[in-house]
C-alpha positions in Angstrom: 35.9 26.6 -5.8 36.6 23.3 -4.3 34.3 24.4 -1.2 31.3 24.1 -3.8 31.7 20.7 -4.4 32.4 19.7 -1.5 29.4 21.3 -0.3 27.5 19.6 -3.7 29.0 16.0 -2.9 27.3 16.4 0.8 24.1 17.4 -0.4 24.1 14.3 -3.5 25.3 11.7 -0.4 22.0 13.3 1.9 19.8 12.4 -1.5 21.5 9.1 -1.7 20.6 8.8 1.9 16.8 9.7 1.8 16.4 8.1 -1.5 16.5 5.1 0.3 14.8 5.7 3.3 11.8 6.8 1.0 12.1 3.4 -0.8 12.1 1.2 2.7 8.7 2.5 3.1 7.5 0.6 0.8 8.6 -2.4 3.1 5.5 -3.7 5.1 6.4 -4.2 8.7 2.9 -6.0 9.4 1.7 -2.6 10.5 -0.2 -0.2 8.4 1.2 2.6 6.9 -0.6 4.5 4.1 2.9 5.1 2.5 2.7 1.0 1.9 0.6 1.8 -0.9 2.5 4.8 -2.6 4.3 2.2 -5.1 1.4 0.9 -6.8 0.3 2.4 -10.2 -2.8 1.9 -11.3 -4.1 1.9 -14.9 -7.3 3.6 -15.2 -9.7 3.1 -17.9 -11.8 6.1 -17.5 -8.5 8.7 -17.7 -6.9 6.4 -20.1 -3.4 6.3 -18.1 -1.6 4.9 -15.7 -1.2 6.9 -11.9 -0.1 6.8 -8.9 -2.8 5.9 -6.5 -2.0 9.1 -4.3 -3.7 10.7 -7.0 -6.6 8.9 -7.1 -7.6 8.5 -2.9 -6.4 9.5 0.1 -5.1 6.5 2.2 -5.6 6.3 5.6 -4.9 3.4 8.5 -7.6 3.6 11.1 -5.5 0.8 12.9 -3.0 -1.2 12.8 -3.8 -3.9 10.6 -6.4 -1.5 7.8 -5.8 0.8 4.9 -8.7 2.7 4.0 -8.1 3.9 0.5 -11.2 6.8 -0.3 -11.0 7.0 -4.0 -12.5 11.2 -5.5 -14.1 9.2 -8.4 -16.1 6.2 -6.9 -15.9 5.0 -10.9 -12.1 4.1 -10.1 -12.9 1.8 -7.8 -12.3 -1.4 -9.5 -9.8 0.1 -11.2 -7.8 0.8 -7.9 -8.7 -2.9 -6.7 -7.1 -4.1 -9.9 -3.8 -2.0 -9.0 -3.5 -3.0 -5.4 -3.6 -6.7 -6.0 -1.3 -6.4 -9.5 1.6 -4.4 -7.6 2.5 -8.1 -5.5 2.3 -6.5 -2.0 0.5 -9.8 -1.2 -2.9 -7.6 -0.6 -6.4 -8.8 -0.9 -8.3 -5.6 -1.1 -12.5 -5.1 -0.8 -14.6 -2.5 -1.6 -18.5 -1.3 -0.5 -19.0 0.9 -3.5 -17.6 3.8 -1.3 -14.5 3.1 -0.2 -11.8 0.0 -0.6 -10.6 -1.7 2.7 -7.2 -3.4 2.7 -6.7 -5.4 5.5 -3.0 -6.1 6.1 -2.1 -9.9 6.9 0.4 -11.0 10.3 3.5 -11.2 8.7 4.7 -15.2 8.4 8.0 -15.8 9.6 8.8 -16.8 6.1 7.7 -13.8 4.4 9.7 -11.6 7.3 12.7 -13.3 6.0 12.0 -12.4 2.4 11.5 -8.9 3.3 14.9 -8.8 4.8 16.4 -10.2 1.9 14.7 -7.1 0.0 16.3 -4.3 2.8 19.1 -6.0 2.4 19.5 -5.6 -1.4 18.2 -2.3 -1.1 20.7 -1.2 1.2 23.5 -2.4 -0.7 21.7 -1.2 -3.7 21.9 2.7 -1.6 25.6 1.7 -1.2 26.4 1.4 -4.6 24.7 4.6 -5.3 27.0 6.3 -2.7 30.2 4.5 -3.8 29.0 6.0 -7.6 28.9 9.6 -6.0 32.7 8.9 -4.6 34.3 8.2 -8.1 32.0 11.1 -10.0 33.7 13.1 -7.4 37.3 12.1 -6.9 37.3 12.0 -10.8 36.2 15.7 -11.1 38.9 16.7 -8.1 41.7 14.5 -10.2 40.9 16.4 -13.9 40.9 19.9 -11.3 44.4 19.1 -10.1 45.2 17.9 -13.7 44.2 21.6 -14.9 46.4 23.0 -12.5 43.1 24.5 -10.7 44.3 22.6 -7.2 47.6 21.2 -6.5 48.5 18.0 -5.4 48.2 18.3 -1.2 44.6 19.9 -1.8 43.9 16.9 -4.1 45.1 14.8 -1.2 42.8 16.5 1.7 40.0 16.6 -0.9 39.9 12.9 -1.5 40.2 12.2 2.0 36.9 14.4 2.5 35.7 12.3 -0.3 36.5 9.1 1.5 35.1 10.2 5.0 32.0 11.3 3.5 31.5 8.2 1.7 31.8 6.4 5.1 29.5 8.5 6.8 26.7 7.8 4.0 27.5 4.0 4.0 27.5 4.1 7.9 24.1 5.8 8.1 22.7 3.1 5.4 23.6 0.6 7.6 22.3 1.8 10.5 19.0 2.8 8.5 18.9 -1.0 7.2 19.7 -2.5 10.4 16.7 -0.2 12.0 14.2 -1.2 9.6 15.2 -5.2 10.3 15.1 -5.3 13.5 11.5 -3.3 12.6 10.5 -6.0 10.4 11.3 -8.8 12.8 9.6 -7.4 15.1 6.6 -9.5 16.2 
């Protein structure tokens, strides 16, 4: 029994893990990514609801300083426009009726520093999330040995698997966050 959680603990640590790697790519690194824009939501009037803008265009990045957003409906342009410079991603997008170009600024060496800050809290933010996973687990191996299910060396050899696998997660953060840093610094 205590083989299934184990095995459940890993897999919520890899979720804690690619939760955050799916949020850093919402950090611009000066170059253009298509999955810079997956964050913003925007309100459309003709639908009457707010959605992602996935839904709305595909995204591409001809090169490295363009997103070409192609909206389905050419009526959601302005719409899209709106959403893009409302989500504070410090874009100035422009449309020709067809599509909407967003050129994407050099990064100031201010605004690199500022972007750090934010892997920074999102990293610790991941950590957190991992340390949270530790206690649900070492609390549901504690009430197992306090039902008699385990006994109290198994508790002892579980909570060390507990510990290492926290440590591993926290690791890989860390190395994920120091990655997309040195990624951001990057001139």
């Amino acid at each position: 029994m205590s083989a299934e959680y184990i095995q459940a603990m890993d897999d919520d640590f890899k979720k804690v893990i690619s939760a955050f790697e799916k949020e850093l790519t919402s950090v611009r690194t000066g170059r253009a990514t298509p999955q810079l824009l997956e964050p913003v939501n925007v309100h459309v009037a003709a639908y009457g609801a707010a959605m992602p803008i996935n839904q709305l265009a595909s995204i591409s990045a001809p090169d490295a300083r363009l997103l070409v957003v192609n909206p389905w409906d050419k009526g959601t342009i302005p719409d899209i426009e709106k959403g893009i410079m409302a989500a504070g991603l410090g874009l100035n997008p422009s449309n020709d009726g067809q599509v909407i170009r967003v050129p994407i600024p050099a990064l100031t060496g201010e605004r690199r520093q500022d972007l750090v800050k934010a892997v920074k809290r999102m990293a610790e933010e991941a950590r957190v999330r991992a340390r949270a996973v530790r206690r649900e687990y070492n609390d549901l191996f504690k009430d197992l040995e306090a039902e008699k299910e385990i006994n109290e060396d198994e508790l002892t050899r579980i909570l060390k698997k507990v510990q290492d696998g926290t440590d591993a997660t926290v690791a890989r953060i860390d190395a994920i966050a120091e990655a997309k840093e040195k990624e951001v610094l990057e001139v």
